[in-house]
C-alpha positions as CSV (number, residue, x, y, z in Angstrom):
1,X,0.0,0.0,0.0
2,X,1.2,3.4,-1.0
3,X,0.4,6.6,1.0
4,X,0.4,9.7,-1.2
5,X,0.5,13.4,1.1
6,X,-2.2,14.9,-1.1
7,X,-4.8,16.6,0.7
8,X,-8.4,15.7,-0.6
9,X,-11.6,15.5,0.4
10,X,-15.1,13.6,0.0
11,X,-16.0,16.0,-2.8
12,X,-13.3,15.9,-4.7
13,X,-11.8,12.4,-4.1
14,X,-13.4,11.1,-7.2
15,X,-12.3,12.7,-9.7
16,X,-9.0,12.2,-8.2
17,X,-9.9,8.2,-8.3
18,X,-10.9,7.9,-12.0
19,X,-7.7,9.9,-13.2
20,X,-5.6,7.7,-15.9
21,X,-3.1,8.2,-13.1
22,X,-5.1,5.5,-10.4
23,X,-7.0,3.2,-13.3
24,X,-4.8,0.2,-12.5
25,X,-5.8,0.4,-8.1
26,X,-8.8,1.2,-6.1
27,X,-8.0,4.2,-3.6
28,X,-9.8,5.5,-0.1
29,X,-9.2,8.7,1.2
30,X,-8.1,7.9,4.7
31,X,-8.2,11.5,7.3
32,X,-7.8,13.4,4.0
33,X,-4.5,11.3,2.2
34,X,-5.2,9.3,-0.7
35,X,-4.3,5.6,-0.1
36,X,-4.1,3.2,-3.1
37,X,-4.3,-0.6,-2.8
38,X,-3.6,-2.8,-5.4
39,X,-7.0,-4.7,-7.5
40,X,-8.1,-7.4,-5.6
41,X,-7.5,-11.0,-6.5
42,X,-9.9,-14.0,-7.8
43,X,-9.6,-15.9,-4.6
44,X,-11.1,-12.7,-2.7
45,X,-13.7,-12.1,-5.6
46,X,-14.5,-15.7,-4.9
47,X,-14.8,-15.3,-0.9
48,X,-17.0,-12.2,-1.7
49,X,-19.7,-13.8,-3.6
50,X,-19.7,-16.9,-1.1
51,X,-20.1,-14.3,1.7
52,X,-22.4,-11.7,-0.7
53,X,-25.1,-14.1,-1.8
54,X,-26.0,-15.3,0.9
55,X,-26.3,-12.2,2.7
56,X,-27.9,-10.1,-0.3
57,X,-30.7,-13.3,-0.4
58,X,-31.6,-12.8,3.1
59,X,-31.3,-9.7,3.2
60,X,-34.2,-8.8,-0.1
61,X,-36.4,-11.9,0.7
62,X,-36.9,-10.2,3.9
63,X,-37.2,-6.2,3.2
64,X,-34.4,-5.6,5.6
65,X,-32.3,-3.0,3.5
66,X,-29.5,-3.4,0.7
67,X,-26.1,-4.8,0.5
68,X,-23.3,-3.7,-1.7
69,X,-20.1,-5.3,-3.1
70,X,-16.7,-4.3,-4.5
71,X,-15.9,-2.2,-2.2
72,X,-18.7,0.6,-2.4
73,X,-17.5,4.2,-0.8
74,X,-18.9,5.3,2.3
75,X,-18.0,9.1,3.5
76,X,-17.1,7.7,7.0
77,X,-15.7,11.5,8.3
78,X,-16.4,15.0,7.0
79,X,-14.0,16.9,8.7
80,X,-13.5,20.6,8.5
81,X,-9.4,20.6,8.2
82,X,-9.7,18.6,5.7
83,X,-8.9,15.3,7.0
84,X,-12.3,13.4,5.5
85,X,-12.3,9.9,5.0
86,X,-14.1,8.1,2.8
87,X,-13.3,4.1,2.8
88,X,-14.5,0.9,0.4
89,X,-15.7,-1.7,2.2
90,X,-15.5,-5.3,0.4
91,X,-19.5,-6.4,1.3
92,X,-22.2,-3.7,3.6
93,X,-25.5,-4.1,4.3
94,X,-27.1,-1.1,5.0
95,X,-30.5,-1.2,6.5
96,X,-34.1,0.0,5.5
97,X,-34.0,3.1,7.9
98,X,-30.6,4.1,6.1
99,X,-31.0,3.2,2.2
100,X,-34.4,4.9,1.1
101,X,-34.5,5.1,-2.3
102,X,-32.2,4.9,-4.7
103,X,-28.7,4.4,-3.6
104,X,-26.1,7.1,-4.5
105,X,-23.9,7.1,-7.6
106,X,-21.0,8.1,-5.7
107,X,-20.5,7.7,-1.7
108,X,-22.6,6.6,1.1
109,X,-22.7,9.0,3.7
110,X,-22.4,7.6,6.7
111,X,-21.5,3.8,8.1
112,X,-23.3,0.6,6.9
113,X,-24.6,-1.0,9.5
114,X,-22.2,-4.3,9.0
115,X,-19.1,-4.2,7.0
116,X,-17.4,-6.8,5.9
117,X,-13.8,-7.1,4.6
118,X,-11.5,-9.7,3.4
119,X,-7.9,-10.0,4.1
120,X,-5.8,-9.6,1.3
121,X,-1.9,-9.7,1.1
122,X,-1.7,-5.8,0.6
123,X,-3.6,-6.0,4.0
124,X,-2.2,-4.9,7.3
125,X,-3.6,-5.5,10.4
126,X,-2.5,-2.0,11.5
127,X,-4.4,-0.6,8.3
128,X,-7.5,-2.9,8.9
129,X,-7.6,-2.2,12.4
130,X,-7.7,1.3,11.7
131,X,-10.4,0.8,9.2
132,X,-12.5,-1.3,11.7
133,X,-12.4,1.6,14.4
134,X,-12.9,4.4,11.9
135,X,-15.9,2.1,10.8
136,X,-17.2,1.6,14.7
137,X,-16.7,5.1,15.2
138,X,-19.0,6.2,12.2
139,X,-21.8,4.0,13.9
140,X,-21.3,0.5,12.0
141,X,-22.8,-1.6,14.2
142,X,-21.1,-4.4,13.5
143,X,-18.0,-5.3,11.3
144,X,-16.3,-8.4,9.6
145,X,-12.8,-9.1,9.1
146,X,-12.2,-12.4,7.1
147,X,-9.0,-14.2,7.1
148,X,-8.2,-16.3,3.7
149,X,-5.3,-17.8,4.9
150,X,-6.4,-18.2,8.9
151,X,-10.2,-19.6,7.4
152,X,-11.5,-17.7,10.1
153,X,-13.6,-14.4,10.2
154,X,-13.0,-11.6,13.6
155,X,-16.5,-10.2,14.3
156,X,-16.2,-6.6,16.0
157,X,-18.7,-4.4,18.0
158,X,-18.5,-1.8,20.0
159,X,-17.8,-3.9,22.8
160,X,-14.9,-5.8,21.4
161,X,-14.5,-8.9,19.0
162,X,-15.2,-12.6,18.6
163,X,-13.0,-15.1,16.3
164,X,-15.5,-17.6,14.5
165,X,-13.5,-20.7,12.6
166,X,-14.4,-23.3,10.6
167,X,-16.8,-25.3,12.5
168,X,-18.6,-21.9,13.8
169,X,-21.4,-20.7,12.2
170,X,-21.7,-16.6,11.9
171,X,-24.3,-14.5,12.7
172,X,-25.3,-10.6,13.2
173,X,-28.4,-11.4,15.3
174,X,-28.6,-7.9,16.7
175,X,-28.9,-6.5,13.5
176,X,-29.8,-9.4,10.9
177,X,-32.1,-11.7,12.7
178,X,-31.8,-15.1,11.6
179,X,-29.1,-14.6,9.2
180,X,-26.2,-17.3,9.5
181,X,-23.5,-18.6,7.8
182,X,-21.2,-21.6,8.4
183,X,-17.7,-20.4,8.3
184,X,-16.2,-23.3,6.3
185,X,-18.6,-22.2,3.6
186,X,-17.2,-18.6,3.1
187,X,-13.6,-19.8,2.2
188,X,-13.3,-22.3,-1.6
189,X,-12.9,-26.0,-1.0
């Protein structure tokens, strides 16, 4: 991951995005510096739809709100030095209350109400970490971080985080009754 000292904000990042100079990455604007990560790979596009579908399914058969993929932009901080941040998230659901209408062409303001993200090698745990509290902070109520490599998936609240492995099944009862998941269905055979 490459951090550029550029200041940007939410209304401008982009632009600054679809210039020939970042078509070959997808780039967040993270307290007002552009970060650009590399594409993702076909094992994570993979992990995503095993994750997506049957999250998006639940999700529309019972009127509960909208779930994106691919990592979406969602205006996480508007901050008047400049220092906004607006992040991708790999899979959201947002609810009902949130996505009235039409969703936006551009950003999301605001938090989904779960995130989800997949590790990939570019990944950090200091750079996901930060992610998942900027993410907590903006009111997500709950977010994802799955681990490829570990087969596992870290669920995080507000009140701290649970490790779910193969075996586990995964849930976000609080805020998608009935919704589960085995774990050893998420990552390819």
């Amino acid at each position: 991951m490459t951090v550029l000292r550029q200041a940007v904000t939410a209304d401008n990042i982009l632009e600054i995005a679809n210039s020939p100079e970042y078509a070959d990455c997808a780039v967040e604007l993270v307290e007002g510096e552009i970060v650009t990560m590399p594409l993702t790979s076909p094992q994570h596009g993979e992990i995503l739809f095993a994750l997506g579908g049957p999250l998006r399914s639940f999700v529309m058969a019972h009127g509960l709100g909208r779930v994106t993929g691919g990592d979406a932009g969602f205006i996480l901080e508007r901050n008047p030095y400049g220092r906004d941040s607006v992040r991708g998230i790999d899979i959201a659901f947002i609810s009902s209350e949130k996505a009235q209408g039409t969703l936006p062409t551009v950003f999301m303001e605001g938090a989904p109400d779960l995130a989800i993200e997949i590790m990939s090698p570019s990944n950090t745990m200091t750079d996901i970490r930060l992610k998942i509290n900027q993410l907590l902070q903006a009111g997500c109520r709950q977010a994802w971080i799955v681990h490829p490599d570990l087969r596992e998936v870290d669920a995080h609240t507000s009140e701290g985080a649970k490790i779910h492995r193969e075996g586990d099944k995964l849930s976000a009862a609080d805020i998608l009754p009935g919704f589960e998941v085995e774990v050893a269905d998420i990552f390819p055979k």
